[in-house]
Phi, psi and omega in degrees: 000122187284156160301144201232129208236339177101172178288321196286358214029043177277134170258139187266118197289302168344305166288332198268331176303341195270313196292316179320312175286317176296323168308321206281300173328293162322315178290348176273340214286331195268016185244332170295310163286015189249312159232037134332274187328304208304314191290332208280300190302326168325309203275338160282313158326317195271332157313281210292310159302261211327301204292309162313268184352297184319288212302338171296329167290313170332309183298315194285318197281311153000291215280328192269313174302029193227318185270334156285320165309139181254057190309348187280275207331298180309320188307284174340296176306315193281333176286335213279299211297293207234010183235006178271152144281353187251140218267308168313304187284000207249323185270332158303300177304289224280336189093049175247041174308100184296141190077018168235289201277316186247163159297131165295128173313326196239032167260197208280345201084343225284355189251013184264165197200152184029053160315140130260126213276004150324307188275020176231137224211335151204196195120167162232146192268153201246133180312356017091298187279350191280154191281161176277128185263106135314149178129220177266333178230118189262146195189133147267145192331159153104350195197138217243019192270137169285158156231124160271165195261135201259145215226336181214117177283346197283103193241156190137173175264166199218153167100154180187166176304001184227358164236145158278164140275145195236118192260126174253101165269135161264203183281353183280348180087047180234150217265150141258338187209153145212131168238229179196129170237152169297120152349090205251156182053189207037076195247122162248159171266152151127180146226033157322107151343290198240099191291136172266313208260149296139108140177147219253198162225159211265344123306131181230108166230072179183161194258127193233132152275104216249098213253008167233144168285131181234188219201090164267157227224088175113177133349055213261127180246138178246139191311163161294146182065020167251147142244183159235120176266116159247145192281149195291152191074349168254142165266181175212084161292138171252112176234000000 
């Protein structure tokens, strides 16, 4: 910007004080934009060294996976699947040997570990694995031994020739009670299988019917307000 000098080309300080300040301003305005650009350029520079460094590395983890391949290796796995005829010897090559690398359909299980036995469906399970059983009948874990639970302490033998036995079953068919009742009529003396003696009691204090013959032995006196009914066609001997 020229400096303003007048017509005569005299100068006039007014102006030229103005066009000075309008230079200075233009000179700041272009030093400012000057290191804009210098910082822009730095700054792309320092972009560009990153972006190299990366691509050098890329290159070097390249160059080393390159030098490890082994194209015979691959070829090989791909011949073991689809150039054998035999299924076994393929499964040989790759290290799938079934009951050695895999579990066998039909092996023991034995490398198998937290089944759920919902999912297991035949087989026999080893006493080991069974769970403790509760109830009427008790088993610790582990073990396939029964305990029954006791339901009647009274034990022994019951019955005799003048008793029976009196049995209490529940519904599970389990014995709960044995007790012993007395024989009742047909009364002997002795403990003979096979008895001689006979004998009755001399007092009837209860009311009877007699719809079969019968036979007392003495002196039968019958309480008050008792009878004895014999029904027609039967007797009752008294001797």
């Amino acid at each position: 910007m020229a400096i303003y000098r007048g017509a005569g080309g005299s100068g006039d300080a007014t102006q030229d004080a103005a066009s000075e300040v309008l230079l200075a301003l233009a000179a700041k305005d272009a030093a400012i934009a000057a290191q804009v650009a210098a910082e822009t350029a730095q700054t792309n520079a320092e972009t560009a060294e990153t972006n190299a460094e990366t691509a050098e590395t890329n290159a070097e983890a390249a160059a080393a996976l390159a030098a490890t391949f082994n194209p015979a290796l691959y070829v090989a796995k791909a011949n073991n699947l689809s150039d054998l005829a035999s299924s076994s010897t393929a499964r040989t090559n790759l290290g799938l040997v079934i009951g050695t690398d895999v579990l066998s359909p039909s092996g023991s299980g034995a490398s198998l570990t937290a089944l759920n036995a919902t999912n297991i469906s035949s087989g026999t399970l080893g006493a080991a694995r069974l769970p403790a059983f509760s109830g009427d009948a008790t088993s610790t874990i582990g073990t396939s031994a029964l305990t029954l639970a006791t339901v009647n302490s009274n034990t022994g033998s019951f019955g005799s020739s003048s008793a029976i036995p009196v049995i209490t079953v529940n519904g599970k068919g389990l014995i709960t009670a044995v007790t012993t009742s007395a024989v009742a009529g047909g009364q002997y003396f002795g403990t003979a299988a096979v008895k001689a003696i006979a004998y009755n009691a001399s007092n009837i204090d209860e009311n009877i019917t007699m719809n079969y013959n019968g036979m007392s032995v003495g002196a039968i006196t019958i309480g008050s307000g008792f009878s004895v009914t014999v029904n027609s066609g039967v007797r009752w001997v008294i001797l």
